[in-house]
N, C-alpha and C positions, 0 to 999 in steps of 0.2 A: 660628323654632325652631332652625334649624339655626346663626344668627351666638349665643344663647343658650349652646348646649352647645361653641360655640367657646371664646366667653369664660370657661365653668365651666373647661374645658380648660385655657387660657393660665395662671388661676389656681393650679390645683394644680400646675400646672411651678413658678411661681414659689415658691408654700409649700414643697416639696421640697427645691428649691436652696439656701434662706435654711436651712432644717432641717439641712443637712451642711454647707455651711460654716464654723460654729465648729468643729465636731468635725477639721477639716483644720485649722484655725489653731492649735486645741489639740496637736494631733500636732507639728507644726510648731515649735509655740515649747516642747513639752518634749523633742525633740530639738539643739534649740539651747543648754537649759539647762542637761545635761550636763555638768556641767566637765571629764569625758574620759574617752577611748574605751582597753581593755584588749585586747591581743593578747597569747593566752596560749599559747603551742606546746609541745607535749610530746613529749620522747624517750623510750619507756617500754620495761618490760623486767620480768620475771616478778615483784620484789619492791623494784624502785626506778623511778625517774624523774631527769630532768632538764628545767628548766622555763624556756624565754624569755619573758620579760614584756615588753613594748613600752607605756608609757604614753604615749599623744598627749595634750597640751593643748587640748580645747577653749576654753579663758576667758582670761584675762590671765597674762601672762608670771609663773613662782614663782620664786621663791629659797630654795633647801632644800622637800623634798618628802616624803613620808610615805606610804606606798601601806600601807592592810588589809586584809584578808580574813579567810574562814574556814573551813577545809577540811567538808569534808564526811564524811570518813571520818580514819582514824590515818594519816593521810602525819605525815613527822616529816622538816622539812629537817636538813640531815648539812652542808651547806656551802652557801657562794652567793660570788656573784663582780660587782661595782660596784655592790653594794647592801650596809648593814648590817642583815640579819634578825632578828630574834628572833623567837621562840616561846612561847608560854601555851595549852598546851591545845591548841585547833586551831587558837587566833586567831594569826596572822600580821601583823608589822609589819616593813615594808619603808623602813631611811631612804636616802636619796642618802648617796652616800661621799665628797662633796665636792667633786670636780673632778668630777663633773656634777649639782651641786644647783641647775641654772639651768637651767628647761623655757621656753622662749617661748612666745606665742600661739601655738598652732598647731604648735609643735612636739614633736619627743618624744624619749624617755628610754628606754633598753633594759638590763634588769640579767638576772640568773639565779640559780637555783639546782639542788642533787642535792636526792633526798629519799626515804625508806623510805615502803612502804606494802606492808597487805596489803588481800585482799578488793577491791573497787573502788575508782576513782580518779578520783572525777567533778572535773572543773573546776569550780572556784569560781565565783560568783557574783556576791556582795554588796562589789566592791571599794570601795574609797573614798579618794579625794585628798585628804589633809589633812583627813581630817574631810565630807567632803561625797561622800553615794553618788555613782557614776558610772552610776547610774540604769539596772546592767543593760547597759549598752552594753558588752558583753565578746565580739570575738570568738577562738572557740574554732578549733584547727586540726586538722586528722585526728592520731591518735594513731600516731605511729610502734614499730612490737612489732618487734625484729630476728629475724631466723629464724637456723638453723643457720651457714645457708651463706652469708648475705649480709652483705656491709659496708655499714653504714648510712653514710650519709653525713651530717654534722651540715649547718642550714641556715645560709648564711653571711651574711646581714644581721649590718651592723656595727653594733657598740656603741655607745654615744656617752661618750665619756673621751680624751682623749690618744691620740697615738700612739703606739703600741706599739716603741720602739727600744731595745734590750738594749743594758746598759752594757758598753763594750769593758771587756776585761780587760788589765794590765800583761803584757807577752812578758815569760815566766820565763826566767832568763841560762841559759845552756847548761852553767856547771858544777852548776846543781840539776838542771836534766832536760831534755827534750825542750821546744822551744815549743809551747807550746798557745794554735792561735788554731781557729777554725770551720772551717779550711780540710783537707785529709787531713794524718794525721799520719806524721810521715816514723817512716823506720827506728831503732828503739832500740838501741845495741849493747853486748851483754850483760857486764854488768860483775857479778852479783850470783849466786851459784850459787843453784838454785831448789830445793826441798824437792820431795816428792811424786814422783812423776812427769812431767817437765819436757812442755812442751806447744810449738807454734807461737807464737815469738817470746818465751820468757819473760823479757828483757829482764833490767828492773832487779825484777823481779819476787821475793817474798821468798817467797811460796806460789806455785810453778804446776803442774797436775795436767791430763795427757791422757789419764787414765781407761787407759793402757796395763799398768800391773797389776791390773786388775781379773779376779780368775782366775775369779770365780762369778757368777752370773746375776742377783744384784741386788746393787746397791752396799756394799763393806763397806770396814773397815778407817778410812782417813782418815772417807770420807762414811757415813755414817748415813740409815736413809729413817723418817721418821716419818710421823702422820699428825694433823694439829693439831685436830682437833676429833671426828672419829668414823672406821672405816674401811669404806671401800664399795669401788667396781667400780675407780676408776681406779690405778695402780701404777707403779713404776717399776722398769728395768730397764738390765744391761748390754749393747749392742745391740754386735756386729761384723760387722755387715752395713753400716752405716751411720759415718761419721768424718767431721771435718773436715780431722785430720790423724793418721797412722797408722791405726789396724785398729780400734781402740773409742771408743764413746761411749757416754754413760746417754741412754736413753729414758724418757718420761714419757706412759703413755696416762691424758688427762685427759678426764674426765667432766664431765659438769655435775650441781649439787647441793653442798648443805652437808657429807656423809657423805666426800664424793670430789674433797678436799685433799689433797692428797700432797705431799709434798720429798725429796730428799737432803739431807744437810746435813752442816757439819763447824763445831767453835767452834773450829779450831786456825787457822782462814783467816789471822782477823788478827793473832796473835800476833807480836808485834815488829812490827809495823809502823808504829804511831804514830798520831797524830790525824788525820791525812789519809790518807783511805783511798783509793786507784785500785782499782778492779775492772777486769779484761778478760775477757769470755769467747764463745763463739760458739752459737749458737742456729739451729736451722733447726725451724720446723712448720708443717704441710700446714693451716690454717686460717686466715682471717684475721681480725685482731683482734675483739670484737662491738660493740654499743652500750654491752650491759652491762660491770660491769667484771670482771676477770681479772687474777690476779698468776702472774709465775714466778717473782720474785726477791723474798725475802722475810730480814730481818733483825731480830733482835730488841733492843727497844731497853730496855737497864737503867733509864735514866731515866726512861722514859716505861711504868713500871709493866709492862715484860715485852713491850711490845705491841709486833707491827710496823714496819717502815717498811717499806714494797711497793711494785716496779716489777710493771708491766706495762700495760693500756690498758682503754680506755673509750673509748667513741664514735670507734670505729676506727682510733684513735693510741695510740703511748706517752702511758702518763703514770708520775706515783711519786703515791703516795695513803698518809698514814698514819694507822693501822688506829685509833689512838685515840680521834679525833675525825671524820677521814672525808675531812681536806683533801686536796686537789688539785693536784697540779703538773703541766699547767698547770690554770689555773680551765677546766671542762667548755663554757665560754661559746662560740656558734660561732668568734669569732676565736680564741680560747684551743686549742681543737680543732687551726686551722689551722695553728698555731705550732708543733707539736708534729709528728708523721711517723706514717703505719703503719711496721707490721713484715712485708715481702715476706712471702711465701711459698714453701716448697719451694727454697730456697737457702741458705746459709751465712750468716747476720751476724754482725759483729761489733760487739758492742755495750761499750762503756767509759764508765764514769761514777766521778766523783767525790765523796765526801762529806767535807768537811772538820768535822769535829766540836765542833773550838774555834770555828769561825768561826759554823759554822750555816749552810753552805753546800752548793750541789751543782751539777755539772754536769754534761750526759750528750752521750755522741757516738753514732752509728751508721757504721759499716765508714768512720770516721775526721773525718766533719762533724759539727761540734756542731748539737744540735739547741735553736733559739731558746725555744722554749715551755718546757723540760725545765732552764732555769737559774734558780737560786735563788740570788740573792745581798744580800738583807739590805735592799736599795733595794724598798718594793713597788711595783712593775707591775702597771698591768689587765690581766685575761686572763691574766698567767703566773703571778706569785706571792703577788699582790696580799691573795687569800682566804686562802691559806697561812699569810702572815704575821698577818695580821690576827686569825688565830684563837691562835699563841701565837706573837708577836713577839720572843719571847727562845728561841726551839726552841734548843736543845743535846743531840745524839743523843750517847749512847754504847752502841756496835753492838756486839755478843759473838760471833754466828755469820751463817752466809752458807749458804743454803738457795733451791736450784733446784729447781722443781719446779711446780705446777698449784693454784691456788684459781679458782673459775670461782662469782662470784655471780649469774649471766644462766643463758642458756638457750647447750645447743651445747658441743660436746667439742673437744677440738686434739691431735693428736700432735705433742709436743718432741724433738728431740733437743741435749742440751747436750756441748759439748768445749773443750777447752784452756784452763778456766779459769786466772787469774793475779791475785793482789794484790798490791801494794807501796806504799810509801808518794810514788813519784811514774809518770805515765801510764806504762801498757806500748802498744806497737802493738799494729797487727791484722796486721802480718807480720813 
């Protein structure tokens, strides 16, 4: 009886085992059939995002590549960077930009993009390689929200594209102007008498203004304060408690929200100056950059239908972003990020940038180093200007006014203070 209920025993172990076995071999061979795996990270922020994409190859080596999706709610990409996107609706098509349209077995491919949304922001799904699901295999990574007070850090896995090396520039001879390489810019010595109110170092400067006759309490006279879209809490002021150099400077309390834009501004800046514009001027505020983006430095472009061209930053660096279309300088991408600098806090900088308008070029310095991610020049670069271009590769700005002051599309306020602004048509110092 008892070797009986043994053997009934032995049996039903072996029916068991035979019963789960295919069910493992099934799991097995449709995680191997996969043709690849989706790393999707998000930088997010009250009414945008920024998005790394990582495709690994599980199957045989491709040549040119194709990645789809489809959002789930109204995200609406604004730019991307070593990937060409387009858009239909929510459907998303993703192609390689060339110098990386070559995934190996086993290896993988990293591009990005910005993009609006409101309501929620689920991560997609249903992606697909060329045509063939990725069968769900997408992982997702926590969602980064910046807060007031914190500088986000972007994450710094690299791209895969070329290395990233900014094309040297020709040393300008010394009877046009000062040489301009990366390195601090020496002393300029004042040959051109300055209009306004003369600032720290106005140089060859054709406009330079230290806010030292500002006799009332909010900007008048040369600057003008408007407010570009509706007017809320934030404002601007003449402060004398606070300078770079001499007794005054204009303050900026910025808000966060669409309502609470604010500028000074003046369209006399570039008069006489010519097609190549230098800006000089100095900035100090108590906040530091956010995820989201922020401008202080905003210029209206005749060409480009009235709209913008905006300095200021995103994902805790400078960048220039214009308002048109939504491009980048540099691309939001982690290396693009890295190329690019914050903006200290609570101290004086000096910020100088160039916009040549014949050429379709720019370059910007801080308290005298060029900054690498921040050059535009007509060659596209992954990571700096690459999206820039690609979006209108004949850009020709023609700039009318020059307006400092506060746009904050994220979350989180900043007190500015601006002084000793200068334009002319070749580099002023920062002393």
């Amino acid at each position: 009886m008892a070797l009986s209920f043994l053997i009934v025993l032995l049996v039903l172990s072996l029916l068991i085992s035979v019963s789960y076995l295919p069910t493992r071999k099934a799991s097995a061979a449709a995680a191997a059939s996969s043709p690849c795996t989706i790393d999707y990270q998000l930088n997010q922020w009250s009414t945008g995002f920024t998005a790394q994409v990582q495709i690994t190859n599980n199957s045989t080596a491709l040549t040119g590549w194709i990645l789809t999706w489809t959002f789930a709610g109204n995200q609406q990409i604004t730019s991307a960077w070593n990937t060409q996107a387009t858009q239909t609706g929510a459907t998303v098509s993703a192609h390689d930009a060339g110098y990386n349209a070559v995934i190996p077995a086993g290896g993988s491919v990293q591009f990005g993009f910005q993009a609006t949304f409101t309501g929620s922001n689920a991560i997609p799904t249903n992606f697909a390689l060329n045509g063939i699901s990725c069968g769900g295999n997408t992982t997702p990574t926590p969602t980064v929200v910046p807060t007031a007070t914190s500088t986000p850090k972007p994450t710094t896995t690299p791209t895969v594209g070329p290395t990233v090396t900014p094309t040297p520039k020709p040393t300008v001879t010394p009877t046009v102007g000062p040489t301009i390489t990366p390195t601090p810019i020496p002393t300029v010595t004042p040959t051109v008498t300055a209009t306004a109110t003369p600032g720290t170092s106005c140089g060859r400067a054709i406009f330079c203004d230290g806010f030292e006759n500002q006799s009332g309490t909010t900007p008048s006279g040369t600057w003008q304060v408007s407010y570009p879209n509706c007017q809320g809490t934030s404002t601007t002021s003449v402060d004398r408690t606070i300078a770079h150099n001499g007794t005054t400077s204009i303050r900026v309390d910025g808000h966060a929200g669409y309502c609470n834009h604010v500028f000074f501004g003046t369209s006399s800046a570039f008069t006489g100056v010519g097609p190549d514009l230098y800006v000089r001027f100095f900035v100090r505020h108590t906040t530091a950059l956010p995820a989201g983006h922020v401008t202080f430095v905003a210029m209206r472009d005749a060409i480009d239908g009235g709209n913008d061209l905006r300095m200021g930053g995103q994902n805790g660096a400078l960048q220039w972003n214009r308002q048109s279309d939504d491009a980048t300088l540099p691309d939001q991408s982690p290396v693009g990020v890295s190329l690019s600098t914050p903006l200290p806090t609570n101290q004086w900088e000096c910020v100088q940038f160039e916009v040549n308008q014949t050429q379709g070029s720019m370059r910007t310095w801080l308290n005298g180093t060029e900054v690498v991610g921040l050059h535009l020049d007509n060659v596209p670069t992954p990571d700096i200007d690459n999206q820039w271009l690609q979006s209108r590769p004949n850009w020709r700005p023609s700039l009318t006014d020059l307006r400092l002051g506060w746009e904050n599309y994220s979350s989180g306020d900043d007190t500015l203070w601006f002084d000793d602004v200068a334009v002319g048509s070749q580099l002023i110092g920062c002393v």
